[in-house]
N, C-alpha and C positions, 0 to 999 in steps of 0.2 A: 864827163868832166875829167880832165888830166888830174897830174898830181898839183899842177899849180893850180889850181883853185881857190884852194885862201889865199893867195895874192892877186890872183886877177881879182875875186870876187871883192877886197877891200880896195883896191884901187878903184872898179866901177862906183863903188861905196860912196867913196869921196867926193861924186861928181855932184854938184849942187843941188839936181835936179834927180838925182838919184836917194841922194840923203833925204832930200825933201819927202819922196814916194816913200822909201822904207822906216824914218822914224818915228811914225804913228807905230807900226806893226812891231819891231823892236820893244817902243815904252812899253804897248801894251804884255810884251813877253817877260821884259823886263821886273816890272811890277806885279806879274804871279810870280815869281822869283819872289821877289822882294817879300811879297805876304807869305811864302812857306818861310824864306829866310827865318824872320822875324818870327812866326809860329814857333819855329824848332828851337831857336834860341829862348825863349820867355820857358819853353816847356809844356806850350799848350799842349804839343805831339804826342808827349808822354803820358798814358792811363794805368799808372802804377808801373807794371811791368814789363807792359808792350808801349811800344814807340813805332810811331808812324812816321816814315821817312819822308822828310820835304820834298821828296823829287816823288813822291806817291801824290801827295797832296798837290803837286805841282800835276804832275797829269791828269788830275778828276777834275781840278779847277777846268784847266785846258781843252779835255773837252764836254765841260758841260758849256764852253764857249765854241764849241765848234761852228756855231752859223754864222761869226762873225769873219770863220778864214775866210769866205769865198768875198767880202766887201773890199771894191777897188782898193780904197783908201790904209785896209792891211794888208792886204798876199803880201807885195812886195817884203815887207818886214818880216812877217811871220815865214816865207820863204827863207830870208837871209839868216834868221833867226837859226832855224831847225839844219841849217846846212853851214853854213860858216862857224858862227858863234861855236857849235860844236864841235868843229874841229880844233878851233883856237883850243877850247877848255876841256880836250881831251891832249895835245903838245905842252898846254901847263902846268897837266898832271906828272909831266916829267922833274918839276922841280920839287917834286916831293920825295924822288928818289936819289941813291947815292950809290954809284957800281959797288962802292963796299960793303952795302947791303947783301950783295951777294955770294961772298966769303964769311958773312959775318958768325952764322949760325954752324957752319961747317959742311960737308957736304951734302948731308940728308937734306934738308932744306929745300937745296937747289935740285936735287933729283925729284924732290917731292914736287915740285911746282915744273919744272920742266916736263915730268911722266901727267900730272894733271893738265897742263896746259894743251901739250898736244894729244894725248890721248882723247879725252872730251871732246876735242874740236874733230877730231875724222869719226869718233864713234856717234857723235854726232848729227854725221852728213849722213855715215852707213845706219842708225834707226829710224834716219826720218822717211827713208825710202821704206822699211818693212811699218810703220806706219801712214803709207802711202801721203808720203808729205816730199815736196820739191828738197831736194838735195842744199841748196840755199837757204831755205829756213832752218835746215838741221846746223849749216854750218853759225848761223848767227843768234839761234840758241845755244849750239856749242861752247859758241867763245863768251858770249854772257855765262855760263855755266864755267868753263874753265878759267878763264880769267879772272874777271873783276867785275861782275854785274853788269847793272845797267850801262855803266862807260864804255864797257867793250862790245855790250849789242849795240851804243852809239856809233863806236868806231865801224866797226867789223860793218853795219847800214851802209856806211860810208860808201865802201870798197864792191857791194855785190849791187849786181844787175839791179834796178829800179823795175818794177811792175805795178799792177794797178791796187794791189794788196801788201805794199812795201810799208807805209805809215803802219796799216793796220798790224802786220806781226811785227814790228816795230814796238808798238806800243803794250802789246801783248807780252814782248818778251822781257820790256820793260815791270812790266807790273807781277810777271810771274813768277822772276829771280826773285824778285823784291820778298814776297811773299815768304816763296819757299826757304828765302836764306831767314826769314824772322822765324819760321818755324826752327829751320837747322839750329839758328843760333841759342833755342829754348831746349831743345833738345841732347843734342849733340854733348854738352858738359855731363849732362847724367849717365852717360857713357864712359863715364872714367877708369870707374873700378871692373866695369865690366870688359874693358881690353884690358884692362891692367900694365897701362900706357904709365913711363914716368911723364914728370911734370913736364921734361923738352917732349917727350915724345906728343904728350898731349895738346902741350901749342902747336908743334906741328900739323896735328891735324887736323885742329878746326882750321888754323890758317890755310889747309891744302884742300879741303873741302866743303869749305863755305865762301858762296860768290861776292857776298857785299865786303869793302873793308868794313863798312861801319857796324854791321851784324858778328863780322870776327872780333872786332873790339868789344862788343856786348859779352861773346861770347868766351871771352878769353879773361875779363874781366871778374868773371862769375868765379872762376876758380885761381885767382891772386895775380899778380905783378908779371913773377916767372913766366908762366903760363900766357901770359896778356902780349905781353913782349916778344916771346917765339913766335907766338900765333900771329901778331904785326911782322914781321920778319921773314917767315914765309910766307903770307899773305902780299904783303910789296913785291917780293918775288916772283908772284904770277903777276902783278899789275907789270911788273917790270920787262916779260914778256909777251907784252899788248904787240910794242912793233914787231919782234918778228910774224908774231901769231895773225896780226892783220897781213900782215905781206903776206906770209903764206898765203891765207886765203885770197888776197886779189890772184898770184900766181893761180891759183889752185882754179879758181873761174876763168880766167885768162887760156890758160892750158886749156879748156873745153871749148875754145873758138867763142866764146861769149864776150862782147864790149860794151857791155850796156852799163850807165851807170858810171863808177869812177875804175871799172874792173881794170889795172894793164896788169902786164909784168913788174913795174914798177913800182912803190912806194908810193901813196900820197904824202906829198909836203911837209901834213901835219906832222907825222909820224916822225920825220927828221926831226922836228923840233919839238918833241916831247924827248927825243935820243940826247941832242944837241943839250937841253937843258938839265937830265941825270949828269952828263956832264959836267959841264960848269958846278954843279951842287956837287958834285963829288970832286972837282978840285978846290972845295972853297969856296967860291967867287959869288956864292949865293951867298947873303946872309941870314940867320935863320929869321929874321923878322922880316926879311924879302921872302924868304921860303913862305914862311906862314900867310903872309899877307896875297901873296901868287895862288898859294892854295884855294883860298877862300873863294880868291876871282875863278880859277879852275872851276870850282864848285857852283859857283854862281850862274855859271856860263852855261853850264851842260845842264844844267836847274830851269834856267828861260830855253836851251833849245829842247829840251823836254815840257813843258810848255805850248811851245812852237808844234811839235810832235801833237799833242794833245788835243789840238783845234784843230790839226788836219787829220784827226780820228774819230770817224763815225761810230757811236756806242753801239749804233746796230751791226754797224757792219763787225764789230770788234764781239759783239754776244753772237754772231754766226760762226765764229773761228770754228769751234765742234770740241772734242773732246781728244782729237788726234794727237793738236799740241800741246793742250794741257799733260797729257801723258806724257808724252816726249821728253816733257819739261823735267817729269819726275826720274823718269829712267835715266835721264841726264845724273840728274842729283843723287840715285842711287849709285849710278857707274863710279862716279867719282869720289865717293866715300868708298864705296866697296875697293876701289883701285888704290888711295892715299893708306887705309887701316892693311891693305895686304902688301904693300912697301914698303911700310912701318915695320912691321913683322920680320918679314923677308929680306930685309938690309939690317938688320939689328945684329947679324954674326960679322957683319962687315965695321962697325963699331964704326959709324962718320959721325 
């Protein structure tokens, strides 16, 4: 699939007969949505201290529906769902950003999330081969692990070669950031006094080393305002370099003679317009109750095609993954602490 994709794939959308096949599959993706929506906001999600993310509760639903992807009357949907819808509310997530996010904090920030973001993403592709695992799954837990969680394993899916086990670590890597960032986010605060990090220094970190935002907001939370607010700040900062880090990576599969999938040298479309709309937010032109209102649908979006994901994931096939990626997953999450706590240190004479 080129980079035009979401526009070919909503203009076929439109077609009468088209709409007709795929809005069974849609409602249905739509409406797991809508029940985590609604769970997380009443506060069912929350048991005291731990909090289950709707997009977790969104994929157990999903696929404890799995026998319904394969029925004429949903693929269509449930396709559109997990492959467009996614893209849209991954280019959404652009209006939550403002390039002046970027200067905001000063330079350490940006060094911190630029040396996180690509780092993770190639140290990534290089462990999953000494884990004997395809250089592709390393790169797409990478960027869930560098980036921004689940959105950037949605994205970065997007952009590599499609195979017959592509849902399934999909869905995997979905569920394992997830996890591992509720751990980080419980953790990671009682690390305070033991780097003996100030309070920027300490939002920096969890922001630079914890993949969920909404686990850095927990977790930033835990230790006051100051701290809550660095740690959002650098934390947007890696979300903020999603498009290069997926481009990189189509490049990066591209460059190895592979087309399979949405791989080129190019950008998908999306990508532009998650660019195109930090834009506009950063001259203005959004207003913040457009911002917020855009978000929520962002959120919504990637919520039903994680959903969509979810039905076309077999539990069994997903309890066979082994324990290779599980690993992976952690060495991920240790590099990347280990790499944000010795930049913090190591640029501290350089006073940014």
């Amino acid at each position: 699939m080129r980079s035009s994709a979401v526009v070919v794939d909503l203009a076929r959308l439109w077609a009468p007969d088209n709409l007709r096949r795929a809005a069974p599959g849609i409602a249905l993706c739509a409406a797991i949505a809508a029940v985590a929506f609604v769970a997380d906001t009443r506060g069912w999600l929350r048991f005291g201290r731990v909090w289950v993310p709707p997009l977790i509760l969104t994929l157990v639903v999903g696929m404890a529906l799995q026998p319904l992807s394969t029925r004429n009357a949903l693929k269509p949907g449930i396709e559109f769902s997990g492959r467009t819808l996614l893209r849209i509310g991954v280019a959404l997530l652009g209006a939550k950003l403002t390039l002046g996010q970027l200067v905001e904090g000063g330079a350490l920030p940006v060094i911190i999330a630029l040396a996180a973001v690509a780092c993770t993403i190639a140290f990534g592709a290089g462990a999953a081969r000494l884990f004997g695992l395809h250089r592709d799954f390393g790169l797409l837990t990478g960027c869930a692990t560098g980036v921004c969680g689940a959105a950037a394993a949605m994205a970065a899916s997007a952009v590599l070669p499609k195979h017959e086990n592509s849902d399934r670590d999909l869905a995997f890597t979905v569920m394992g950031v997830n996890f591992i960032s509720t751990v980080t986010m419980v953790i990671y605060p009682t690390l305070h006094q033991l780097l003996g990090y100030s309070l920027f220094e300490m939002g920096v970190f969890l922001g630079g080393s914890i993949h969920d935002v909404a686990q850095v907001a927990g977790a930033g939370q835990t230790l006051g305002p100051q701290v809550l607010s660095d740690a959002i700040i650098t934390k947007l900062l890696r979300v903020a370099f999603l498009l290069p880090a997926v481009t990189g990576i189509a490049w990066w599969v591209a460059r190895g003679g592979e087309a399979a999938g949405d791989a080129r040298p190019s950008p998908p479309v999306f990508l532009f317009g998650f660019l195109l709309l930090a834009t506009l937010n950063s001259l203005g032109v959004v207003p913040p109750a457009v911002q917020s209102a855009v978000g929520q649908v962002s959120a919504f979006l990637i919520i039903a095609a994680i959903a969509a994901l979810g039905m076309k994931t077999s539990l069994l096939a997903l309890a066979r993954i082994g324990l290779a990626p599980v690993m992976l997953l952690i060495v991920e999450t240790i590099f990347i602490g280990l790499l944000v706590v010795g930049l913090i240190y190591g640029l501290r004479s350089f006073a940014l």
